[in-house]
N, C-alpha and C positions, 0 to 999 in steps of 0.2 A: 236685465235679461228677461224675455219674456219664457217662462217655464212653458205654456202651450204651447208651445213652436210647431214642435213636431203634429201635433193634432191640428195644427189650422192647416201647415202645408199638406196634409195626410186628407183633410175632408176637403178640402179647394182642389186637390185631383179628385179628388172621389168624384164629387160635382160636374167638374166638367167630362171623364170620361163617362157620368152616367149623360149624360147631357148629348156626350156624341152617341153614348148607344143610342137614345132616343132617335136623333136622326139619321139613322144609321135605318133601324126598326120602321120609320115615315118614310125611308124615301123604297125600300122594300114593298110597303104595303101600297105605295105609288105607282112604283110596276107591276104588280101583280095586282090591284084593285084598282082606285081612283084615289085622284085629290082628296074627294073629301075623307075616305077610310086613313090616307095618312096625314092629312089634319086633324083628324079625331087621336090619333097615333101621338102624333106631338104634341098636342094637347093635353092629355091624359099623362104623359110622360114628363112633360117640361112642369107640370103641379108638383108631380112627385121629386123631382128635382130640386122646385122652388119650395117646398117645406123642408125637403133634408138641409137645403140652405139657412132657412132662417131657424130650427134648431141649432146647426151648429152655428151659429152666430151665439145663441142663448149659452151654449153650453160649451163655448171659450172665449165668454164675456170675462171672468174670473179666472185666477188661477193661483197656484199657492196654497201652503198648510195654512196660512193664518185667515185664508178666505175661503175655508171648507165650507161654511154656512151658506157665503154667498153664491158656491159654486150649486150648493144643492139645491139650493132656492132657486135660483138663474136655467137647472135644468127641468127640474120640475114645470115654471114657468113654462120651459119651452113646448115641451109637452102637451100642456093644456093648450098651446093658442097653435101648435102645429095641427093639434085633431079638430081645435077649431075651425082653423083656415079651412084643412084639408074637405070639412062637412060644405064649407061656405060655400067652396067653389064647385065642387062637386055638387052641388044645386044649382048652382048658376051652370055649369055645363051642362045640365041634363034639359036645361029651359030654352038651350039654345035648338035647334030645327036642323042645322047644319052641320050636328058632330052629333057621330052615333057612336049611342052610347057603349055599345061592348067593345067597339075599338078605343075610346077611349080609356076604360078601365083596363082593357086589354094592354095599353102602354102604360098605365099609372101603373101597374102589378108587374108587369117587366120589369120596370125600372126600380121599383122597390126592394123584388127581390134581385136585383142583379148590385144593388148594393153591399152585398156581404161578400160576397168573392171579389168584386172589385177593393172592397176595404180590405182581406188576406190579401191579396195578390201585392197591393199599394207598400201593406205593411212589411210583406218579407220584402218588396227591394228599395224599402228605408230603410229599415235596418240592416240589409245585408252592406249599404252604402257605409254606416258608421259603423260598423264592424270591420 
C-alpha cells in the first residue's frame, strides 16, 4: 500500500489545473497583446509548473514512519535543485530576444501563487470524497 497516495493524486491535479491555468492566462494575453507576450506567458508559467513538478517528485519519493530520514532528506534535496533549476532557467529566458521578460515572470508568479488555492480547493473535494 503506498501511504502517499493521496498526495501524488492531490499534486498531479494540482499540476495540471496549474498547467491549464497557465494556458488559459497565454491564450488571454494572445488576444489582447501578441504571440509573443503569450509565449513569454507560457513560458514563465510552464517553469513554474515544471519545478512544482519535480519537487513533488522529491517529496513522494518516500513515504512511511520508518522512512522519516529519507523523506526529509528527499525534500530538502528537493528544494535545493527546485531554486536551482528555477535560477537556471530563468537565465536562460532572460538571454532569449523573443520572450519578454515581465510577461514571463508575470506567468511564472501567477502560477506560483495560484497554487495555494488550487491545492485548498483540491484538498476539500478529496476529502470531502472519503468522508
Amino acid at each position: 500500500m503506498d501511504l502517499a497516495y493521496a498526495g501524488k493524486r492531490l499534486a498531479k491535479s494540482s499540476l495540471i489545473l496549474q498547467q491549464s491555468l497557465v494556458l488559459l492566462i497565454s491564450a488571454i494575453f494572445f488576444l489582447i497583446y501578441d504571440l509573443s507576450s503569450a509565449f513569454s506567458v507560457l513560458t514563465g508559467g510552464t517553469l513554474s509548473v515544471l519545478i512544482n513538478a519535480v519537487f513533488a517528485f522529491f517529496v513522494f519519493r518516500f513515504s512511511g514512519a520508518s522512512k522519516n530520514q529519507e523523506v526529509m532528506s528527499s525534500m530538502k534535496r528537493g528544494m535545493k535543485i527546485k531554486l536551482f533549476v528555477t535560477v537556471c532557467v530563468f537565465i536562460v529566458i532572460y538571454k532569449i530576444p523573443q520572450i519578454k521578460n515581465l510577461e514571463a515572470m508575470l506567468g511564472f508568479c501567477i502560477t506560483m501563487v495560484s497554487q495555494y488555492p488550487i491545492l485548498l480547493t483540491l484538498h476539500r473535494k478529496f476529502s470531502q470524497k472519503t468522508v
